[in-house]
Biotite code that builds the C-alpha atoms (Angstrom):
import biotite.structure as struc

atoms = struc.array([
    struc.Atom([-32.874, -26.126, -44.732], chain_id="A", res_id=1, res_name="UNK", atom_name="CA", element="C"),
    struc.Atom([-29.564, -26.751, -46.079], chain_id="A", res_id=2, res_name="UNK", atom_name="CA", element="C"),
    struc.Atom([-28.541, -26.839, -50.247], chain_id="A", res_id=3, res_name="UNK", atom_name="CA", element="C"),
    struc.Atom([-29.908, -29.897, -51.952], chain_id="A", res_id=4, res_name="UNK", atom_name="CA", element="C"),
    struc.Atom([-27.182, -31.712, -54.042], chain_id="A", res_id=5, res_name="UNK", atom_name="CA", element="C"),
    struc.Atom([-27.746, -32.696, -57.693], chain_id="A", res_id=6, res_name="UNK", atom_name="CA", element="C"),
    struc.Atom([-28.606, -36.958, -58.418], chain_id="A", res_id=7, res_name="UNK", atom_name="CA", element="C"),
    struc.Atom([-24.389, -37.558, -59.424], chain_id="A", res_id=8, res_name="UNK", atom_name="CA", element="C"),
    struc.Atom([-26.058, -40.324, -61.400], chain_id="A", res_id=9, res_name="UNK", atom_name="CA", element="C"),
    struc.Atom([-28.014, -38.369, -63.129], chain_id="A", res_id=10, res_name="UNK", atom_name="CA", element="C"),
    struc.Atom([-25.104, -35.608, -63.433], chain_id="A", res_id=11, res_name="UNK", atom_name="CA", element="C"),
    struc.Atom([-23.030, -38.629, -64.758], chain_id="A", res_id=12, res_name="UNK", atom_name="CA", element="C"),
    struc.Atom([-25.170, -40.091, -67.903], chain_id="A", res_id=13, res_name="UNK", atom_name="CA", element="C"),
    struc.Atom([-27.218, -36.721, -69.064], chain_id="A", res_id=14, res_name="UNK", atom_name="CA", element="C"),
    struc.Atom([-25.872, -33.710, -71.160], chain_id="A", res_id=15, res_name="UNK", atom_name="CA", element="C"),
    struc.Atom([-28.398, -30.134, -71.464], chain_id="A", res_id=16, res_name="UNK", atom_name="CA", element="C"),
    struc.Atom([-27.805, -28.814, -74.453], chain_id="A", res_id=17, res_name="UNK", atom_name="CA", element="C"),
    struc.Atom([-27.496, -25.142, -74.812], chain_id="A", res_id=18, res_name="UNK", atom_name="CA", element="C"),
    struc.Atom([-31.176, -24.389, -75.939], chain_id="A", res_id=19, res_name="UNK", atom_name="CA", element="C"),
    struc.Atom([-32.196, -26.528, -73.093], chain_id="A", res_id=20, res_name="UNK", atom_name="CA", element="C"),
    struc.Atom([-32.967, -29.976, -74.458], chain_id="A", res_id=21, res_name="UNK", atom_name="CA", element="C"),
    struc.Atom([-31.977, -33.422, -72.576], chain_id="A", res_id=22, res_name="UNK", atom_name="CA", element="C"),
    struc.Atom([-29.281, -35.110, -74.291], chain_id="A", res_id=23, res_name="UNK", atom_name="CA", element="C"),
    struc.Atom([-28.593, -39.005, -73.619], chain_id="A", res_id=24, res_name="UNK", atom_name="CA", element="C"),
    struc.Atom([-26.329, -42.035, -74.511], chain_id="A", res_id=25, res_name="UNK", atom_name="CA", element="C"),
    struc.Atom([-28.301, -44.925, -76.240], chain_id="A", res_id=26, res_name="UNK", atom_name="CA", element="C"),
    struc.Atom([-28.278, -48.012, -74.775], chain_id="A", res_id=27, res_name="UNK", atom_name="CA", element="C"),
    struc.Atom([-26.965, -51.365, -75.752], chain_id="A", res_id=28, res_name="UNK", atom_name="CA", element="C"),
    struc.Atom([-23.173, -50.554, -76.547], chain_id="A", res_id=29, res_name="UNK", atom_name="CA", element="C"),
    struc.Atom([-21.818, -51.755, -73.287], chain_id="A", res_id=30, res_name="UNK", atom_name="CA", element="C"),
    struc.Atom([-21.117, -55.189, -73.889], chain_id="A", res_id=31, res_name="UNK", atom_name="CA", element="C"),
    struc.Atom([-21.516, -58.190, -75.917], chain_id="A", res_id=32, res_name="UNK", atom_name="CA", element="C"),
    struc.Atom([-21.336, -57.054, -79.777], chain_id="A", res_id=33, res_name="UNK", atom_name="CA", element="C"),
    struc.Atom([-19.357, -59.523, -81.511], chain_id="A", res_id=34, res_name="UNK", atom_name="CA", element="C"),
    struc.Atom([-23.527, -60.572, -81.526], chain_id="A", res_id=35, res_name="UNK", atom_name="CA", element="C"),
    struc.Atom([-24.703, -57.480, -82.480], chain_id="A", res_id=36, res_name="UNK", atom_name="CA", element="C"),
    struc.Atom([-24.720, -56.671, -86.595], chain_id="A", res_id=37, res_name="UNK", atom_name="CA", element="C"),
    struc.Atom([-22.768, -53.515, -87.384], chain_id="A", res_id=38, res_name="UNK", atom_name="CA", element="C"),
    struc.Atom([-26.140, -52.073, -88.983], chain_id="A", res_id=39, res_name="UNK", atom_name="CA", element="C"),
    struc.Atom([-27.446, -52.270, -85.390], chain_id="A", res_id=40, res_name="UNK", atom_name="CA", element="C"),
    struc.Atom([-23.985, -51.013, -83.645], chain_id="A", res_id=41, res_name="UNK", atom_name="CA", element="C"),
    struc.Atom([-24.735, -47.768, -85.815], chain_id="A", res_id=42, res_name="UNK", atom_name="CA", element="C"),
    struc.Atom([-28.378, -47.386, -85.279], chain_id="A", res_id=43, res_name="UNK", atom_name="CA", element="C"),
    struc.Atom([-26.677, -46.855, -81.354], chain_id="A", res_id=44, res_name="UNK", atom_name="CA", element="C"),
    struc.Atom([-24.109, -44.602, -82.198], chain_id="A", res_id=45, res_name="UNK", atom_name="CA", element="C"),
    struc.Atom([-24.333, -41.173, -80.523], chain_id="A", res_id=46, res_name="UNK", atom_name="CA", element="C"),
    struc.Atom([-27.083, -39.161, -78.646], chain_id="A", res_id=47, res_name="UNK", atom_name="CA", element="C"),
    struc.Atom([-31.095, -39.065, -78.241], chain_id="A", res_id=48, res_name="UNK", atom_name="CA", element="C"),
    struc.Atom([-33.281, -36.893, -76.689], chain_id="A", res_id=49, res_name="UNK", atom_name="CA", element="C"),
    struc.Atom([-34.488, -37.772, -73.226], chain_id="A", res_id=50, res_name="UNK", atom_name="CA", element="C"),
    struc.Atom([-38.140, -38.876, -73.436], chain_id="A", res_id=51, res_name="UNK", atom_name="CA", element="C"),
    struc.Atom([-41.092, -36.498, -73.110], chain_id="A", res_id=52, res_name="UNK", atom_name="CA", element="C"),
    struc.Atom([-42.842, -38.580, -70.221], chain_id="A", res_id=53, res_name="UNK", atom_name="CA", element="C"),
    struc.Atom([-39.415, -38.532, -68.489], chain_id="A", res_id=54, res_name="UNK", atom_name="CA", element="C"),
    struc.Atom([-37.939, -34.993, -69.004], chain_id="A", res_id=55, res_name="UNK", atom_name="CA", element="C"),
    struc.Atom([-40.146, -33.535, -65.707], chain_id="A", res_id=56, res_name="UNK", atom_name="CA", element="C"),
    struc.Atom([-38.194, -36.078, -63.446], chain_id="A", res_id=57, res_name="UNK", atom_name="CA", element="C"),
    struc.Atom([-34.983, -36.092, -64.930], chain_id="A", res_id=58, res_name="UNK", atom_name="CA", element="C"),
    struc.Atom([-34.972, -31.975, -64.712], chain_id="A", res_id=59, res_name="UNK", atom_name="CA", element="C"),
    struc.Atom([-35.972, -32.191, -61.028], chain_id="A", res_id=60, res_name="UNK", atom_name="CA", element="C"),
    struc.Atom([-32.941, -34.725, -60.345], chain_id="A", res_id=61, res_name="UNK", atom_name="CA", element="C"),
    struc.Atom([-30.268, -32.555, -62.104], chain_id="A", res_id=62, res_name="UNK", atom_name="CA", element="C"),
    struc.Atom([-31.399, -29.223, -60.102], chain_id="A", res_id=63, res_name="UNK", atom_name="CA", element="C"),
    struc.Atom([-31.595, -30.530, -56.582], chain_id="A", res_id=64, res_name="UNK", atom_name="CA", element="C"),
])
């Protein structure tokens, strides 16, 4: 059976920190946010954690 490929999606939009943990943009900084306050343009600023009930799926896609 030949080498399954990593999701390039998944490659694309998901960091793994180096003690192992899921690291992810937030969303809702794409577009439209002249609407958006600045108080809620900060709350997106940076990383989260993948979520727990996700993490299983999101591992399988990244080590195909």
């Amino acid at each position: 059976m030949p080498k399954q490929k990593t999701h390039s999606g998944t490659k694309k939009r998901i960091k793994v920190t180096g003690s192992g943990k899921l690291r992810r943009q937030k969303a809702g900084r794409r577009h439209l946010m002249e609407k958006k306050s600045n108080r809620v343009s900060r709350r997106l600023e940076g990383t989260a954690e993948v979520a727990p009930s996700d993490t299983r799926m999101v591992r399988r896609l990244l080590r195909r």
